[in-house]
mmCIF file of the N, C-alpha and C atoms, coordinates in Angstrom:
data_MODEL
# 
_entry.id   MODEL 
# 
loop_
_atom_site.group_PDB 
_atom_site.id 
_atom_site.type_symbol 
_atom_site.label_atom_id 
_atom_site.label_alt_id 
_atom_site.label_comp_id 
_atom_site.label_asym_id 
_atom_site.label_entity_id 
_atom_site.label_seq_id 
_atom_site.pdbx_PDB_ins_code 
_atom_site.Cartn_x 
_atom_site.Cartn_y 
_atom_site.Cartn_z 
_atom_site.occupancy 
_atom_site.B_iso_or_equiv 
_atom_site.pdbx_formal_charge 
_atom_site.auth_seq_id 
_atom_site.auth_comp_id 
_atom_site.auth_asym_id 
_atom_site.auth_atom_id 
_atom_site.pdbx_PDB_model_num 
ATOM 1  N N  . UNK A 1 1  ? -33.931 46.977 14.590 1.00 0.00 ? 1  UNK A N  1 
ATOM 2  C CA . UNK A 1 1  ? -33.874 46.198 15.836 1.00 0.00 ? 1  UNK A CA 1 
ATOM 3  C C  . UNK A 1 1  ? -35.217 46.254 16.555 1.00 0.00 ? 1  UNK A C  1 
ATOM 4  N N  . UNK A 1 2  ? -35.457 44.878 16.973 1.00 0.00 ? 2  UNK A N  1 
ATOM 5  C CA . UNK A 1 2  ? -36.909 45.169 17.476 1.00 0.00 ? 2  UNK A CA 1 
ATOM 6  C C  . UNK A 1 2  ? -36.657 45.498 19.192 1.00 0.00 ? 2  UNK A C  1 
ATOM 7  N N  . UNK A 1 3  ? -37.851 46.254 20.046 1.00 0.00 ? 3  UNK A N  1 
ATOM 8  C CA . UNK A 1 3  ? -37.251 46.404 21.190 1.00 0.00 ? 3  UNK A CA 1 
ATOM 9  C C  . UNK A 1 3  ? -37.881 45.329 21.912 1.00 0.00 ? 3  UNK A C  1 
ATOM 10 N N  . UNK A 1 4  ? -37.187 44.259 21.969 1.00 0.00 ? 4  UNK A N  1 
ATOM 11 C CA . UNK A 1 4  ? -38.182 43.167 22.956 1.00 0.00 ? 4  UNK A CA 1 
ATOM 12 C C  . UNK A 1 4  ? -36.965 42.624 23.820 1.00 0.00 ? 4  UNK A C  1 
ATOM 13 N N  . UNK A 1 5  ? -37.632 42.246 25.366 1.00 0.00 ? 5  UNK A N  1 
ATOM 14 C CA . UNK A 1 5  ? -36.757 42.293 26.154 1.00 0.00 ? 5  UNK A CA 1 
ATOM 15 C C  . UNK A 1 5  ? -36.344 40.709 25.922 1.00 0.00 ? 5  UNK A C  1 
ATOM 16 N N  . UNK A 1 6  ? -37.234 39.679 25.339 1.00 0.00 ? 6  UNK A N  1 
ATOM 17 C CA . UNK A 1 6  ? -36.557 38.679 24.789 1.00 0.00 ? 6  UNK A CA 1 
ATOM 18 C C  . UNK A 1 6  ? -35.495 38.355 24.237 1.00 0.00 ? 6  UNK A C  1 
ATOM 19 N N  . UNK A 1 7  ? -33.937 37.653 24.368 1.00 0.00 ? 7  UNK A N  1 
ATOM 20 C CA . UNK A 1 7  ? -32.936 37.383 23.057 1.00 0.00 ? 7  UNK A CA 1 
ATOM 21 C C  . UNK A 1 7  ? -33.261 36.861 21.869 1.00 0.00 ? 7  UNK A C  1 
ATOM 22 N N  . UNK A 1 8  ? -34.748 35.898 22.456 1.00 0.00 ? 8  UNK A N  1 
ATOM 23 C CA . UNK A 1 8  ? -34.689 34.763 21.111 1.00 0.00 ? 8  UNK A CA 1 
ATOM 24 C C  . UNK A 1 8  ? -36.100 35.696 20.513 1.00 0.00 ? 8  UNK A C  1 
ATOM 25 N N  . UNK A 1 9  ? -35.691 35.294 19.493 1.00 0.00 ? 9  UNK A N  1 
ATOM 26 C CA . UNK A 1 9  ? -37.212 35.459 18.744 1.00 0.00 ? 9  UNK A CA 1 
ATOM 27 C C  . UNK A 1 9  ? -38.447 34.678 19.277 1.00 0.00 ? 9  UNK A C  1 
ATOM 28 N N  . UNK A 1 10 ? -39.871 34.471 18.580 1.00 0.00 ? 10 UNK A N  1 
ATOM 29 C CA . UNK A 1 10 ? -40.869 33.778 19.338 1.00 0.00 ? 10 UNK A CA 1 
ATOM 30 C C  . UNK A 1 10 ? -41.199 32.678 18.476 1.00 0.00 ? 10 UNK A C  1 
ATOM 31 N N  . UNK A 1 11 ? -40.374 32.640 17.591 1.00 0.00 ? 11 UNK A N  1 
ATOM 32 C CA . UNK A 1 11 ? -40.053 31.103 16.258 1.00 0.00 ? 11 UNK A CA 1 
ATOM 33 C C  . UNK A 1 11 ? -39.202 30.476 16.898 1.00 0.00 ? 11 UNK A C  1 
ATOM 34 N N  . UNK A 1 12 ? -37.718 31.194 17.789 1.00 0.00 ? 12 UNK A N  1 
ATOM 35 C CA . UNK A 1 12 ? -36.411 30.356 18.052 1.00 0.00 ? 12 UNK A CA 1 
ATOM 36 C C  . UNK A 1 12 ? -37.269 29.836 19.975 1.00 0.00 ? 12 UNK A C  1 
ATOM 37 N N  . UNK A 1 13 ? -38.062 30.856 20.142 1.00 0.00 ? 13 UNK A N  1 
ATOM 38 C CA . UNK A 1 13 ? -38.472 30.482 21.648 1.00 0.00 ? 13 UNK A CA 1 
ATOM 39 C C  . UNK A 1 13 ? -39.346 28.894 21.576 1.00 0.00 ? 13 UNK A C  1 
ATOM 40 N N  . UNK A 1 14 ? -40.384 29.088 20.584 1.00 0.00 ? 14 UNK A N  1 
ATOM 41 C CA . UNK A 1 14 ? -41.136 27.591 20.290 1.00 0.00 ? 14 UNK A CA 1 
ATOM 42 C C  . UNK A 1 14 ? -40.610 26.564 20.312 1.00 0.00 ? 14 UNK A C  1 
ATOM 43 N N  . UNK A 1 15 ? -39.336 26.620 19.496 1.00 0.00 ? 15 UNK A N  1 
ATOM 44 C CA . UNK A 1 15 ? -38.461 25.577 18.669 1.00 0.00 ? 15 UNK A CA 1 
ATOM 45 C C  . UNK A 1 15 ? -37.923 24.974 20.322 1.00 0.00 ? 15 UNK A C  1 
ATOM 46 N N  . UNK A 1 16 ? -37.036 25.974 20.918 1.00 0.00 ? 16 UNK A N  1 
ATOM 47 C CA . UNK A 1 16 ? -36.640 25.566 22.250 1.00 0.00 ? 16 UNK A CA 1 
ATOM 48 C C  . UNK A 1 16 ? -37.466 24.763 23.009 1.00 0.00 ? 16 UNK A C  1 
ATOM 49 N N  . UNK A 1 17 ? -38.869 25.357 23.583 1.00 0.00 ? 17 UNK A N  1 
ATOM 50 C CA . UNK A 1 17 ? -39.981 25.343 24.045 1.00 0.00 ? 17 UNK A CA 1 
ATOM 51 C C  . UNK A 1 17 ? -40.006 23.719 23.641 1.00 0.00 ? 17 UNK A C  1 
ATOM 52 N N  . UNK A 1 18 ? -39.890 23.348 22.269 1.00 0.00 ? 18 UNK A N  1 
ATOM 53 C CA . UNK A 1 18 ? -40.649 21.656 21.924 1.00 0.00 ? 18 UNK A CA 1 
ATOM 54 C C  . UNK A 1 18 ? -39.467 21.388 22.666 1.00 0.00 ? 18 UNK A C  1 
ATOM 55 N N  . UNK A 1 19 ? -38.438 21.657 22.155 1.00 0.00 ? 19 UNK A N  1 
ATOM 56 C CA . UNK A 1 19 ? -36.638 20.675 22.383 1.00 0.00 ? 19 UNK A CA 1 
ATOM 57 C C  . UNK A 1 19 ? -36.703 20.435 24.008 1.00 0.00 ? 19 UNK A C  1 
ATOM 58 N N  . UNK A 1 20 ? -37.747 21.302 24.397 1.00 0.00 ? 20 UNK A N  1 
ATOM 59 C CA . UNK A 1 20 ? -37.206 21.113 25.996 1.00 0.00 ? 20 UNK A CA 1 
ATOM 60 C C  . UNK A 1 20 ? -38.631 20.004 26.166 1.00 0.00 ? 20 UNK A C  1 
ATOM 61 N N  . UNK A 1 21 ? -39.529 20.137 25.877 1.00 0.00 ? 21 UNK A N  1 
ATOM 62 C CA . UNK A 1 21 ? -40.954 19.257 26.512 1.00 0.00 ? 21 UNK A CA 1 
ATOM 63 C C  . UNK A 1 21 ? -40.221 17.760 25.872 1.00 0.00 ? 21 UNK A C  1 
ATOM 64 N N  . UNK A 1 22 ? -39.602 17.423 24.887 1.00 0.00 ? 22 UNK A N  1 
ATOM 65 C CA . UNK A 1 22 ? -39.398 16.482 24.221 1.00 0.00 ? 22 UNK A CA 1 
ATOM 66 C C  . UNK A 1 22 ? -38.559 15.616 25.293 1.00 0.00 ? 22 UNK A C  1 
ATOM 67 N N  . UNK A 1 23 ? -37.663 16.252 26.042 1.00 0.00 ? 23 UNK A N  1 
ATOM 68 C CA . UNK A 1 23 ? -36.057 15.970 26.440 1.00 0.00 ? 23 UNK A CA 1 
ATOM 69 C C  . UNK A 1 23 ? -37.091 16.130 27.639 1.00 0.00 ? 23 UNK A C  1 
ATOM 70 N N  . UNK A 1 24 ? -37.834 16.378 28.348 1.00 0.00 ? 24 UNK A N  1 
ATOM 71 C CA . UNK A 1 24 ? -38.128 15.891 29.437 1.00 0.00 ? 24 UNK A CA 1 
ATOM 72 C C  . UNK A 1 24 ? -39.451 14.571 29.770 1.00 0.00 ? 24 UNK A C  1 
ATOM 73 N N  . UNK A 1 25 ? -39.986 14.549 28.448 1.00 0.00 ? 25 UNK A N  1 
ATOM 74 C CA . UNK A 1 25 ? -40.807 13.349 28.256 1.00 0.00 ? 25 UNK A CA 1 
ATOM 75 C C  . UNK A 1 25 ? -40.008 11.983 27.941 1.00 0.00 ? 25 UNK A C  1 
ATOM 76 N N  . UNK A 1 26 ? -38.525 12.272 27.463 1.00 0.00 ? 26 UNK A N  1 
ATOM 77 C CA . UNK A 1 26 ? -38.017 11.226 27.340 1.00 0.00 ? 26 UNK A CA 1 
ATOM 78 C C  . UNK A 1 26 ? -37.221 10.903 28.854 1.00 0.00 ? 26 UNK A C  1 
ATOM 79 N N  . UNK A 1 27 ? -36.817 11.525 29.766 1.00 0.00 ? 27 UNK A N  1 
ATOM 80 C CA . UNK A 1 27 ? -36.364 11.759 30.984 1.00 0.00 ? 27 UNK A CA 1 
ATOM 81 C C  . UNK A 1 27 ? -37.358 11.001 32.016 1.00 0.00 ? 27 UNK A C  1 
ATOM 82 N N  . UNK A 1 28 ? -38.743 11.336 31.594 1.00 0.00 ? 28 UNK A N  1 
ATOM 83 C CA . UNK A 1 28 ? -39.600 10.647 32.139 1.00 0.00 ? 28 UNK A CA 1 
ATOM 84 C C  . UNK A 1 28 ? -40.412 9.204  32.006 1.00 0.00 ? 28 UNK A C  1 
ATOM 85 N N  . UNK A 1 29 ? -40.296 8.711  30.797 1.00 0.00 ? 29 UNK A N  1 
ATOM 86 C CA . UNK A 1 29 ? -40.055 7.578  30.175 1.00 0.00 ? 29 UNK A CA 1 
ATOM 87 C C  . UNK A 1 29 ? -38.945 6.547  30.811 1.00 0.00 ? 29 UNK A C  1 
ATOM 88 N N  . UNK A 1 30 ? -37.589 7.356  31.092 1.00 0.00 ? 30 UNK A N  1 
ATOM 89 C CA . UNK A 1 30 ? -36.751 6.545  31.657 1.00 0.00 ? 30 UNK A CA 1 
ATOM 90 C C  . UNK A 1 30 ? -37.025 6.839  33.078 1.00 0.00 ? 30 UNK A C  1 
ATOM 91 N N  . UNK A 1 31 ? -37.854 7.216  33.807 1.00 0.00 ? 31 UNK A N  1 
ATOM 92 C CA . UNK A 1 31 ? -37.614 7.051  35.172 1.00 0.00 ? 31 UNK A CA 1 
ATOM 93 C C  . UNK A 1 31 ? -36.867 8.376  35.950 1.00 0.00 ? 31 UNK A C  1 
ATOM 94 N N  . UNK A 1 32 ? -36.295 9.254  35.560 1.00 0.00 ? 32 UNK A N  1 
ATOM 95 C CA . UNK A 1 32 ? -35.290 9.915  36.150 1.00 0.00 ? 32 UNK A CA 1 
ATOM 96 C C  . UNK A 1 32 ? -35.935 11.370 36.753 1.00 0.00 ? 32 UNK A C  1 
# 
């Protein structure tokens, strides 16, 4: 077990990290 105060790993944090810049560039595209 690694001791990091993180849940996600820093592969599953990136992955999130795009999913979220993606989902708010498209948010912004529409106006909202």
């Amino acid at each position: 077990m690694h001791k990091q105060g993180a849940l996600l790993s820093r592969e599953e944090q990136t992955k999130i990290t795009r999913v979220l810049v993606k989902t708010a560039q498209m948010l912004a595209q529409c106006g909202a």
